[in-house]
C-alpha positions as CSV (number, residue, x, y, z in Angstrom):
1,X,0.0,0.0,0.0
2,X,1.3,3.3,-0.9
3,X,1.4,5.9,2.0
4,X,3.1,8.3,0.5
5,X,0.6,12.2,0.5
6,X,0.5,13.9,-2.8
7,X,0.7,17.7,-2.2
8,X,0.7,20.2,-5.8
9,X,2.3,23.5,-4.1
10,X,2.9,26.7,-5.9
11,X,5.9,28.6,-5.7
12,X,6.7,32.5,-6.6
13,X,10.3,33.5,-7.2
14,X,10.0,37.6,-7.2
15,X,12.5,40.2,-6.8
16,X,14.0,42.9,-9.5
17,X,14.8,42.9,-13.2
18,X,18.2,40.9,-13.5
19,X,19.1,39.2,-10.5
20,X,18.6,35.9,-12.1
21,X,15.5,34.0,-11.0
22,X,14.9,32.6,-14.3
23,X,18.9,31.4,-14.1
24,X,17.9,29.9,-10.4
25,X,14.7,28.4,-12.0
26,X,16.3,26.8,-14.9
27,X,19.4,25.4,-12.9
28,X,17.2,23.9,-10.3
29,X,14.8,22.1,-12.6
30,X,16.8,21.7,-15.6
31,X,20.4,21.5,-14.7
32,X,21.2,24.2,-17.2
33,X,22.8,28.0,-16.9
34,X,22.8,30.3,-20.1
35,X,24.3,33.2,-20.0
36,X,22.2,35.2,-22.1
37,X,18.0,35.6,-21.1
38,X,15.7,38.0,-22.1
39,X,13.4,39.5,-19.4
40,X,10.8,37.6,-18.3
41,X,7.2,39.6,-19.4
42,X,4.1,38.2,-16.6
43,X,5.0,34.6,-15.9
44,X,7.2,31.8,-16.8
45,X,6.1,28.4,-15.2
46,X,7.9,25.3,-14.6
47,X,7.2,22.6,-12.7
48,X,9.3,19.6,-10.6
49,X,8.5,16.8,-8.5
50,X,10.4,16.2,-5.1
51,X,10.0,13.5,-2.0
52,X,10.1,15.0,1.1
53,X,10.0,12.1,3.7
54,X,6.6,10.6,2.7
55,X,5.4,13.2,0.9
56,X,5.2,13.4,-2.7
57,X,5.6,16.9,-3.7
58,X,4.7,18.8,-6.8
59,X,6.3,22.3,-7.0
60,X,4.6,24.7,-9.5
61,X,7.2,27.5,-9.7
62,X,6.1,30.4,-11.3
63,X,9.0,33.1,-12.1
64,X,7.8,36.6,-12.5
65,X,9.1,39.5,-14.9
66,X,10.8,42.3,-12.2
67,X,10.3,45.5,-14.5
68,X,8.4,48.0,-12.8
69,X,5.9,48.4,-15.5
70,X,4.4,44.8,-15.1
71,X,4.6,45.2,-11.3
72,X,0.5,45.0,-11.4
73,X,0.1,42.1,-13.5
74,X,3.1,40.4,-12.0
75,X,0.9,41.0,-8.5
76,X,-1.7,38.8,-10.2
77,X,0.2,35.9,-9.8
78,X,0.8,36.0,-6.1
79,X,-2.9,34.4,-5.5
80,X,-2.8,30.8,-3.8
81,X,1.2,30.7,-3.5
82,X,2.2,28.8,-0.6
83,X,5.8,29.9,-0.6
84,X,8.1,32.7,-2.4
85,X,11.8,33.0,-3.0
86,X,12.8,36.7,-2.8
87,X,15.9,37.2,-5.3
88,X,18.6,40.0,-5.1
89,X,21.8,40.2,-6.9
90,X,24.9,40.7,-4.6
91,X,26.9,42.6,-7.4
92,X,24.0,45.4,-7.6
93,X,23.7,47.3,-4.0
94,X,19.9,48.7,-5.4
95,X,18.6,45.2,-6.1
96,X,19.2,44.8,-2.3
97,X,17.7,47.9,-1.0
98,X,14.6,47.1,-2.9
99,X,13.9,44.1,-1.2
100,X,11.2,45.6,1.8
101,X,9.4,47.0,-1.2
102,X,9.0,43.7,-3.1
103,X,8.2,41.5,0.2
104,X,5.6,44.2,1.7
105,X,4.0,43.8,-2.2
106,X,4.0,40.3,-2.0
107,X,2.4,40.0,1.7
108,X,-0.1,42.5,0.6
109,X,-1.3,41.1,-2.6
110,X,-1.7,36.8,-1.0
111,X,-5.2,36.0,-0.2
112,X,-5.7,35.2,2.6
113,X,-3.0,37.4,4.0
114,X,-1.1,35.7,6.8
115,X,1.4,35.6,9.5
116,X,5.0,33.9,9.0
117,X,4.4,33.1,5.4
118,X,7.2,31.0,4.1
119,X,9.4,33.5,2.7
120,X,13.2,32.8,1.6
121,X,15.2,35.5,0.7
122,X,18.1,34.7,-1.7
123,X,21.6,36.3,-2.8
124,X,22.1,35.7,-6.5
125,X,25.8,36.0,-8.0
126,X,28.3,34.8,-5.6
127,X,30.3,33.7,-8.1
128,X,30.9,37.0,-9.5
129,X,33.9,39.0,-7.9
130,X,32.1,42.4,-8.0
131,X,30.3,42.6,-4.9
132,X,28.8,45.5,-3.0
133,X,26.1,43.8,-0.7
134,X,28.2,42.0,2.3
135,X,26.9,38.7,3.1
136,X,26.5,40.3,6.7
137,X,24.0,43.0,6.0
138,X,21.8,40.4,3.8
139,X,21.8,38.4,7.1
140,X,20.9,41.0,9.4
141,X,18.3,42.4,6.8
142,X,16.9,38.8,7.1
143,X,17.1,38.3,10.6
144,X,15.2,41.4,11.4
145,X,12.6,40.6,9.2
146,X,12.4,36.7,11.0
147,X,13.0,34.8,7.3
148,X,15.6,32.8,6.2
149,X,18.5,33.5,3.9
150,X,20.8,32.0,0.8
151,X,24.0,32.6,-0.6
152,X,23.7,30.9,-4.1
153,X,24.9,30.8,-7.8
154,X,22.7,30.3,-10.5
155,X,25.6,29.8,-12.8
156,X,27.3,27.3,-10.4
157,X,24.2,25.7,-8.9
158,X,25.3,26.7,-5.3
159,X,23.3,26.0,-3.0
160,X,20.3,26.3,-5.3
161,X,18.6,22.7,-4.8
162,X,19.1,23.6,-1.0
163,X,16.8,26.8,-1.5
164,X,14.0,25.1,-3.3
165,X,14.1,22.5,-1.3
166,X,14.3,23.9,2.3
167,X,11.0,26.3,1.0
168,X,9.4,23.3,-0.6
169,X,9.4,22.0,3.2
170,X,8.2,25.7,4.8
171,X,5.4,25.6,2.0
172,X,4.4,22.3,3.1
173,X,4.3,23.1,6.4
174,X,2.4,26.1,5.5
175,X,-0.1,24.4,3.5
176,X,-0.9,21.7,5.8
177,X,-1.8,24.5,8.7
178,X,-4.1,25.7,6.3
179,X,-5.8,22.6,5.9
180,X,-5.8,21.8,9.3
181,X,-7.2,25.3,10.2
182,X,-10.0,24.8,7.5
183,X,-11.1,22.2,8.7
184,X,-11.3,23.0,12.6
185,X,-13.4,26.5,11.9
186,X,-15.6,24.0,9.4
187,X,-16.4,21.4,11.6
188,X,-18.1,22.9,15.1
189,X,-19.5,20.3,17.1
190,X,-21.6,21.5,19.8
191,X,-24.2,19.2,22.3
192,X,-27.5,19.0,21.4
193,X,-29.1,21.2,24.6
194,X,-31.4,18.9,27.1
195,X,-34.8,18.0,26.7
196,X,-37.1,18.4,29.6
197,X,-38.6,15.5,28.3
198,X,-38.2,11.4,29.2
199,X,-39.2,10.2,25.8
200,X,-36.6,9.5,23.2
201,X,-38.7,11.1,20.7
């Protein structure tokens, strides 16, 4: 008999023009890195399957264009995402001070909005020797902010798999609280009140 849960979790990776999320998508689902991508316009979806202990997990990860002039339609896609990867690229010091404005975006536009919603933030281009965001303000950006934080490398796959994978786990986390909440404000059971009568009927 086969135990294993089947959960179909949907993923956003947001975060500025350039900083690589369709690199990170396309390294963690296809094993590939190309230098050379046009800029996403709306959506680009891709999907994987993962175990994660006994649950079978299908990640629908939907990477969103960062120019500001789609910013409302990209907003569109935030609806039923039970997890987001916030993407900034350590070689551009603006891509990092824009985070606040992409995560408050994000939190504002889920539906239902909610506390602690798995968000991980992740700094793209650590192979590159051009940095001007320190590894130790992303951390303390992060830690202020209670989410957890990546050093990774499209181009390399550092650390990439571990990303997806440690969100895949918070989203399923996530998603099961939902389900378990759903169904606890659904289901009241409350006794009948006493009869002052003897009979049974």
């Amino acid at each position: 008999m086969n135990s294993r849960t089947k959960v179909d979790l949907k993923i956003n990776i947001i975060g500025p023009m350039g900083t690589g999320k369709t690199s990170l998508l396309n390294q963690y689902v296809h094993k590939w890195f190309l230098n050379d991508y046009r800029n996403t316009l709306g959506a680009h979806i891709l999907s994987k399957t993962i175990q994660q202990d006994n649950n079978i997990l299908k990640l629908q990860i939907w990477d969103t264009g960062g120019q500001e002039r789609f910013r409302s339609l990209v907003s569109t896609f935030y609806k039923g995402s039970d997890g987001c990867l916030l993407v900034f690229d350590v070689t551009d010091k603006e891509t990092f001070e824009c985070l606040e404005l992409w995560r408050t975006d994000f939190l504002d536009k889920i539906h239902p909005p909610v506390d602690n919603f798995p968000i991980i933030v992740l700094g793209n281009k650590i192979d590159i020797n051009d940095r001007q965001v320190s590894k130790e303000s992303a951390v303390s950006w992060c830690k202020e902010r209670d989410v957890m934080y990546f050093e990774v490398s499209a181009k390399h796959g550092t650390n990439v798999d571990l990303a997806f994978e440690t969100l895949a786990q918070k989203a399923l986390l996530h998603y099961q609280e939902n389900i378990d909440s759903c169904l606890t404000d659904s289901i009241k059971l409350t006794p009948r009140e006493k009869s002052d009568s003897n009979t049974c009927c």
